[in-house]
Each structure stands twice: as C-alpha cells, then as structure tokens.
N, C-alpha and C positions, 0 to 999 in steps of 0.2 A: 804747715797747714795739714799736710798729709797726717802726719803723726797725729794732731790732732781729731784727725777723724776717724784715724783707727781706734783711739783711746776710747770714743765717744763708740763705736760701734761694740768693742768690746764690752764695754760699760748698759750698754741696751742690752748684748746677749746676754749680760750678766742677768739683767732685771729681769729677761722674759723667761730664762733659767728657773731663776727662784721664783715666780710667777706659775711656771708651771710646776714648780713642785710643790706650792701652795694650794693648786687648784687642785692637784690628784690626790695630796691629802684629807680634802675636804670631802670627797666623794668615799675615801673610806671608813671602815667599822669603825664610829668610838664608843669607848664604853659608854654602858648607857647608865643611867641614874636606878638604883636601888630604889625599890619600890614593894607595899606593904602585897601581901596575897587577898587573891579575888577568892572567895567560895564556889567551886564549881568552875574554877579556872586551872587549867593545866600549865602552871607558870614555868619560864625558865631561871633555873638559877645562872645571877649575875655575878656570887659569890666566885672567890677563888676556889675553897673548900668550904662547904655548911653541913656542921652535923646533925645527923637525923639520929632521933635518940625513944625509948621505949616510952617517954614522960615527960613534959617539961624539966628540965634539970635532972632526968632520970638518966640509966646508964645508957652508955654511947652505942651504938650499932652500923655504922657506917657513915659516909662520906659522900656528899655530892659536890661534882663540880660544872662551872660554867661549862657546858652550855647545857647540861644535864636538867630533866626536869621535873615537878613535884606537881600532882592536882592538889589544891587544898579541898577538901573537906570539911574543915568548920576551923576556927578562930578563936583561940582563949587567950585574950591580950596580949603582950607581945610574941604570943606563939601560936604557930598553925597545924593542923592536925592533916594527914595525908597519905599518900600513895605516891613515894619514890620511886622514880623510875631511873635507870641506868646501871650503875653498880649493883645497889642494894634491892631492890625492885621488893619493895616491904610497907606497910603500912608505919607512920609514926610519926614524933613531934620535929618539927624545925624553927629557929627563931625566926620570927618575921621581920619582914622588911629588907631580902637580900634576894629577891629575883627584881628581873629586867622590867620595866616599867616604860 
C-alpha cells in the first residue's frame, strides 16, 4: 500500500513538473507570424537575415536582422521601399512580407 502511494505521488510530481514547464513556456517569446509592411510604419524585421538592396533585384548592400528595423515608405508589389535602421542605417528596397506582424 505504501509503495503504492509513493508511486502515485511521484507520478503527480511528475505531471505538475511537466505542467509547469508547460505553463512557463506559454508565457514566453514565440516567433511571431511574417507579415506584409505598413507605409509609414517603422516595422521590425522577423527575418533571420533580409537583404536590403539599391533596387528590387538590384545589387546587394546590407543585411538586417530580427529584431532590427525598417520604416517602409511606399510598396511596389512584393517589395518595399525604406529607411534601414541598425547595421545599414541607409535608404532601400527589401522583399516584403518578412517583419513581425
């Protein structure tokens, strides 16, 4: 009987173990969902790395990364035109749909 009730209490510590390491997960940062850019919005990139480049498809000139961030300026289909801030701190194109949303 004893045994028994050890078993059973270990077996509760277990649950309220992984219970609470359930619930402190839940409280922290998950990545959040990629999302297209606002005009006039200072978004953060969610990307790993996102090149900022002189052009759409033009040549390359730096690198932003999460949590680094972009104001868009205006929108020419799947690209947005801006003001990089952190590394590159420059005006220029980045593909859209890769900041925090």
């Amino acid at each position: 009987m004893v045994t028994g009730a050890v078993i059973t209490r270990r077996g509760a510590a277990a649950t309220l173990t992984v219970l609470a390491i359930a619930a402190a997960s839940a409280f922290t940062a998950a990545p959040a969902q990629a999302a297209d850019g606002r005009v006039g919005v200072r978004e953060t990139v969610c990307a790993e790395s996102l090149a900022v480049r002189t052009q759409p498809l033009g040549a390359w000139m730096g690198v932003l990364h999460y949590p680094q961030t972009f104001l868009v300026e205006r929108v020419e289909g799947s690209w947005v035109y801006g003001f990089a801030y952190g590394d590159i701190n420059r005006r220029g194109w980045v593909q859209n749909g890769w900041f925090c949303g």
